[in-house]
C-alpha positions in Angstrom: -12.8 -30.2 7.1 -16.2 -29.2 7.2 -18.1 -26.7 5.0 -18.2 -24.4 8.0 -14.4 -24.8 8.3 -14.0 -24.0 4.8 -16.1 -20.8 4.8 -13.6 -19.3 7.7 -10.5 -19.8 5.9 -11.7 -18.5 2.6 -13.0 -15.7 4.4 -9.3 -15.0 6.0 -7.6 -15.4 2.7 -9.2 -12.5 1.6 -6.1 -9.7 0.4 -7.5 -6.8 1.8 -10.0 -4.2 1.4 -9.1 -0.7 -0.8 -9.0 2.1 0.8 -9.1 5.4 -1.1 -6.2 8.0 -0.4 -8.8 10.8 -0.2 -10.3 9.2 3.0 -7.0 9.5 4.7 -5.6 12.7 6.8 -2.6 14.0 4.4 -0.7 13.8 8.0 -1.4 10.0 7.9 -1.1 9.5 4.2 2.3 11.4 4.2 3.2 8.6 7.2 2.2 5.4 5.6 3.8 6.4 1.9 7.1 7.5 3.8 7.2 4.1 5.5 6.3 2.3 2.3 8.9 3.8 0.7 11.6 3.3 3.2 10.7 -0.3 3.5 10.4 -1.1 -0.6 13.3 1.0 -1.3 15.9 0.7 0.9 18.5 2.0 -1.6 16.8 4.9 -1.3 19.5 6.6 1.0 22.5 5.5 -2.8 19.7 7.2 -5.0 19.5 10.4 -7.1 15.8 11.1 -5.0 15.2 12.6 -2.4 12.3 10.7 0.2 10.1 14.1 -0.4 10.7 13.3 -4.2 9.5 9.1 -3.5 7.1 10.3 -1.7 5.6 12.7 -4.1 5.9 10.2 -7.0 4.1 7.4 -4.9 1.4 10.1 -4.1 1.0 11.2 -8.1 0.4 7.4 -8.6 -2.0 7.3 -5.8 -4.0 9.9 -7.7 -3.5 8.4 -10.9 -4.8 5.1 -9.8 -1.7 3.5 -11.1 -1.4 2.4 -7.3 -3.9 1.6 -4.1 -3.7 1.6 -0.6 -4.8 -1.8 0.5 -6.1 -3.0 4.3 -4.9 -6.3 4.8 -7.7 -7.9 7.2 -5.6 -10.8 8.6 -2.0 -8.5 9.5 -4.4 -5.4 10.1 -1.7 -3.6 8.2 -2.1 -1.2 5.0 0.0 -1.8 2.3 0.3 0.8 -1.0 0.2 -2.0 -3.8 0.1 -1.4 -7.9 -3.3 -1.5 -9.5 -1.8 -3.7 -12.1 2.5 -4.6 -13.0 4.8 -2.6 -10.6 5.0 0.3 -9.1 7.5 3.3 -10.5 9.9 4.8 -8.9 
């Protein structure tokens, strides 16, 4: 592999690129939190919460920056991702 070979694929390994919330239309933030949620917690449907009550939780850890919104450069796919252990729900 040459060096040139080697700078490509580090440069698509990359995890993504933070994107703050605030930049987002709150039509297009509700969106992507709402899908996060139904695909990370599929249960969601045998829990004591409501999806407007996931979602708003997801949200208040959006603004606490206990969580990010990610832009994943290779899938071109956003992702909502914990700044550091797991996220709470």
């Amino acid at each position: 592999m040459t060096k040139q070979n080697e700078k490509v694929e580090s440069e698509y390994s990359e995890e993504g690129v933070d994107v703050p919330y605030e930049q987002i239309t709150p039509s297009t933030l509700r969106v992507l939190i709402e899908e996060f949620v139904s695909r990370e917690w599929s249960e969601l449907s045998d829990s004591n919460h409501t999806l407007d009550e996931k979602v708003e939780q997801v949200l208040q850890q959006l603004r606490d920056k206990k969580a990010k919104i990610v832009y994943d450069l290779t899938s071109e796919t956003c992702n909502i991702v914990p700044n550091e252990g797991r996220l709470h729900i």
